[in-house]
C-alpha positions in Angstrom: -34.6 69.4 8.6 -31.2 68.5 7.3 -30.2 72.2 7.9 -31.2 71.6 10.9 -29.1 68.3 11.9 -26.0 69.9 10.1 -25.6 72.7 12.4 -26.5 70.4 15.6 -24.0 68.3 14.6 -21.6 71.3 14.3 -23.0 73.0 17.4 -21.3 69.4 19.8 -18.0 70.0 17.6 -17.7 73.0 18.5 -18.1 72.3 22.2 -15.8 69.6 22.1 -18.7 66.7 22.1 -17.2 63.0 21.5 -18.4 62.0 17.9 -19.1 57.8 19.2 -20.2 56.7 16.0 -16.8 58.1 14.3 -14.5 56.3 17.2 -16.4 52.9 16.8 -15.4 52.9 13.2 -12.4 53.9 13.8 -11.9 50.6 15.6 -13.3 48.4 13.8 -11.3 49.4 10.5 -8.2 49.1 13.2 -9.4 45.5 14.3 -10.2 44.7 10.7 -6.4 45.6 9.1 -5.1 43.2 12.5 -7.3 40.5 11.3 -6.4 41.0 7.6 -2.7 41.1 8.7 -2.7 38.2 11.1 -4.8 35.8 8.5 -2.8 37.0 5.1 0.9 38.4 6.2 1.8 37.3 9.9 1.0 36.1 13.3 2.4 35.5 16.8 2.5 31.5 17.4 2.9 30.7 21.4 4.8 27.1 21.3 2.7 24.9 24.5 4.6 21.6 24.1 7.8 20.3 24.1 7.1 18.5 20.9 9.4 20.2 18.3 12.3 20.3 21.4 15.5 20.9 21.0 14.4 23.7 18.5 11.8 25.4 19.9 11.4 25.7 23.6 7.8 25.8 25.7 7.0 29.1 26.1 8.5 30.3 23.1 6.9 33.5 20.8 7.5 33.0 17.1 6.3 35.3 13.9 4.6 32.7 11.4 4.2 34.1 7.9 1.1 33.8 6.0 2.1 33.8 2.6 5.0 31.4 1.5 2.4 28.7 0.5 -0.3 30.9 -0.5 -3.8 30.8 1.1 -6.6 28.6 1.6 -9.7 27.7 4.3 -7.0 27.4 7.2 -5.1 31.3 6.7 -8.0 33.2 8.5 -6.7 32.9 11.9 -9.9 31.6 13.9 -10.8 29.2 10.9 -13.5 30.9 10.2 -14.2 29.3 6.7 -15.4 25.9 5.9 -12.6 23.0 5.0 -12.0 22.8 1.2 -9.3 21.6 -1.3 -6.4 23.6 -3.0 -5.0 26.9 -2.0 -4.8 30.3 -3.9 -1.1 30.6 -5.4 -0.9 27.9 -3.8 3.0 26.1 -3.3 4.4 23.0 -1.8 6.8 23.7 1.5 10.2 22.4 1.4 12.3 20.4 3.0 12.7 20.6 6.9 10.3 23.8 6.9 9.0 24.3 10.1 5.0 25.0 9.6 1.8 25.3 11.7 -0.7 22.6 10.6 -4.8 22.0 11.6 -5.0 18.7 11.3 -8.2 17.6 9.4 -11.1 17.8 11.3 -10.0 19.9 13.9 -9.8 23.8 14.2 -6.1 24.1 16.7 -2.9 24.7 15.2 0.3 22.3 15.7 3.6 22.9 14.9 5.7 20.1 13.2 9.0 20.1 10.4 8.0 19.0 6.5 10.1 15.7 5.7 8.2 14.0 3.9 6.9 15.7 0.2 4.3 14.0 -2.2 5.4 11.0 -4.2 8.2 10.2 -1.5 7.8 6.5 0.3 8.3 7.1 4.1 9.4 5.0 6.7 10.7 4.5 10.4 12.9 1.6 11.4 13.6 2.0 15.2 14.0 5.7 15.3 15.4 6.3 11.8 14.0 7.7 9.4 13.8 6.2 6.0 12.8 8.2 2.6 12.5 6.8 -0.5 14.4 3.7 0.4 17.0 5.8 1.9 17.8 6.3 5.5 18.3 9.7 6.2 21.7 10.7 7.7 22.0 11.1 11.6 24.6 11.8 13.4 25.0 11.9 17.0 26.0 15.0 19.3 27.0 15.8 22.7 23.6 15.9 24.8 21.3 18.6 24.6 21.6 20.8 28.2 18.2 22.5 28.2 17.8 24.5 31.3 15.2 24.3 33.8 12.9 26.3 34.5 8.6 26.0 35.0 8.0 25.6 31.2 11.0 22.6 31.2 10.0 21.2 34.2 11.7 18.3 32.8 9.9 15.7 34.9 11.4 12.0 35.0 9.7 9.4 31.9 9.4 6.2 30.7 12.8 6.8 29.6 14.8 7.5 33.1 15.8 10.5 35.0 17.2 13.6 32.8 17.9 16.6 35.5 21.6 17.0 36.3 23.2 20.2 37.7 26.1 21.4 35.4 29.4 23.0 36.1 28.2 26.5 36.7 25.6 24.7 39.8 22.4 25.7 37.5 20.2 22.5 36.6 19.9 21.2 33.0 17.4 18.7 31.5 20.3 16.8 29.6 18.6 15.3 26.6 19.8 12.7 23.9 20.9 14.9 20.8 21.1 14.1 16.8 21.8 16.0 13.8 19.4 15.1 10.9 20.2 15.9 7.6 17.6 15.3 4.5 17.7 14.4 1.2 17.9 18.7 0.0 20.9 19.1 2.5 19.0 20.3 5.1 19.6 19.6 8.8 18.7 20.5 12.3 18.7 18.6 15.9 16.6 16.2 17.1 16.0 14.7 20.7 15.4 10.9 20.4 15.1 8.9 24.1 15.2 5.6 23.0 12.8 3.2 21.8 8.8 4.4 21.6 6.3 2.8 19.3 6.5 5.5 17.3 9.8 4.5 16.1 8.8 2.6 13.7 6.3 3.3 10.9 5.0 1.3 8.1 6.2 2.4 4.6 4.3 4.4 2.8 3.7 6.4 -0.5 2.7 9.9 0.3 -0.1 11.4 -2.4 0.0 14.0 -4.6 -0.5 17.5 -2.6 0.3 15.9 1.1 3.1 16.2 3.1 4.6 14.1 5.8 5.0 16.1 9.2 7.0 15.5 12.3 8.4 17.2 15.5 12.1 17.3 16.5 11.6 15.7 20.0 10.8 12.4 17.8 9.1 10.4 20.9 7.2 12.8 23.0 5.5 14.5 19.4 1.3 13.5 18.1 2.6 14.0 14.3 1.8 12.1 11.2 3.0 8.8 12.6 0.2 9.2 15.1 -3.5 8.2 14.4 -5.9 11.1 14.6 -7.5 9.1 17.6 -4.5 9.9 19.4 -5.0 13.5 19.1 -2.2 12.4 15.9 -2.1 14.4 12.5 -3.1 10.5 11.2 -1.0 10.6 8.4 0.4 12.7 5.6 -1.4 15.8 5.8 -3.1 17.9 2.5 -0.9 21.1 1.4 -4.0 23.4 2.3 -4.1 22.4 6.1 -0.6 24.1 6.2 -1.4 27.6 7.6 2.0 29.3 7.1 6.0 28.8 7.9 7.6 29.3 11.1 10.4 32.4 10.6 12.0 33.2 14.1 11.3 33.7 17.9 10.8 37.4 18.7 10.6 36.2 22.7 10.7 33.7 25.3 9.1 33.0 28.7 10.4 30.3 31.2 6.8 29.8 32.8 7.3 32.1 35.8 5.4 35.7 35.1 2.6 36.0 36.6 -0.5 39.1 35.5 -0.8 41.2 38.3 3.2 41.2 38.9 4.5 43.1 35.7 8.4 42.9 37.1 8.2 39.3 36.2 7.3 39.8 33.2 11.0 41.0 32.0 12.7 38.3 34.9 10.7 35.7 32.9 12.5 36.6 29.6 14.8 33.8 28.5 17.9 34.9 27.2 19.3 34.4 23.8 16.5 32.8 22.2 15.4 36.6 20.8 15.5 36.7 17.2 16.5 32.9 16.1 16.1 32.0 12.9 13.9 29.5 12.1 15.0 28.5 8.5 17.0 25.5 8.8 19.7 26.6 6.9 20.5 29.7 9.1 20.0 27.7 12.5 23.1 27.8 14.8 25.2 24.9 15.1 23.7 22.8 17.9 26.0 23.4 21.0 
């Protein structure tokens, strides 16, 4: 009988038969190493807010790497395992580290900047932040001109009317700009309106194993200032809800491609946004 099955299965070889049961494994081993990859190494993040503005833009593609903090219930990349404490070689994030988060009890990522680390006391006092006692320097710049496209719609707020056309007669969302700089010598660039009620924020000590998390566009950003009822992080977040640290933008879209019209999706491209850095200390000086 097996002789027998041996030389059918030789007989379809040799007239060029499609062995099924060897392509079907052959895809799941591929779909398997993509997983492994994308929940242990690196994934694509797609930025949907304007929350961490003026450093990353809506519609912006960045590579997030898995492994700088090590791993724990939140590195499979559909959250597949059940919440639990610590991580496996596990470390802390640093300083102005831009990471994705899933905020307790929930299973979607956010994006948000480390300035807060455990032990420190955190506070806001009308827009500036305070740590350990110690506001944290701020300096401000020339506006931010952000240009408009779908994904910057850049719609009038609370805060006024922010569309002006600029010398070359393209239109800009021209947004209030400051230069943070924390306690490790890091800085970036901030967008702060004016007054929001999350501009100020009690004091607080943050525990052992937590991290404080913000976004860059300080009043338009559901972050640790904001309660978890408010779709908010609620707090300083545990080290093991951090699923990896934002490393640069491979691309970005401006809103308009559309599916079935594959010439816009190179017109949609943004220019020089293409390989960024996302380490604070190798970000280019805010124009």
């Amino acid at each position: 009988m097996t002789d027998s099955a041996s030389e059918t299965e030789e007989a379809a070889k040799k007239k060029g038969g499609t062995d099924w049961w060897g392509e079907i494994k052959a895809i799941f081993w591929l779909i398997l190493a993509v997983l492994a990859f994308h929940s242990f190494i690196a994934k694509p993040f797609y930025i949907p807010s304007e929350s961490m503005m003026p450093t990353l833009l809506k519609g912006d593609r960045l590579v997030v790497s898995k492994f700088p903090y090590g791993w724990s219930w939140v590195s499979p990349s559909f959250h597949i395992l059940p919440p639990s404490d610590g991580r496996l070689f596990g470390s802390l994030p640093e300083r102005g580290d831009i990471v994705i988060v899933t905020p307790p009890g929930q299973t979607s990522d956010y994006i948000k900047r480390v300035v807060g680390l455990p032990g420190d006391t955190i506070e806001m006092i009308d827009g500036h932040l305070i740590i350990n006692g110690v506001p944290v320097k701020r300096v401000e710049l020339p506006p931010a001109m952000i240009p408009i496209d779908e994904n910057i719609p850049c719609y009038p707020d609370e805060f006024g009317e922010h569309r002006v056309t600029g010398p070359d007669g393209q239109r800009y969302c021209r947004l209030p700009l400051y230069r943070e700089t924390l306690p490790n010598g890091v800085s970036y660039d901030t967008i702060d309106m004016g007054y929001s009620e999350v501009d100020d924020f009690p004091r607080i000590r943050i525990l052992e194993e937590h991290v404080f998390l913000m976004g860059d566009n300080r009043d338009k950003s559901a972050d640790s200032r904001v309660s978890a009822d408010r779709q908010g992080l609620g707090g300083p977040v545990p080290y093991e809800n951090i699923g990896g640290r934002a490393e640069f933008i491979t691309f970005s879209l401006d809103g308009s491609s559309e599916y079935l019209n594959p010439i816009s999706w190179f017109t949609a491209l943004r220019g020089g946004r293409a390989g960024d850095s996302l380490h604070p200390d190798a970000a280019a000086p805010a124009q």
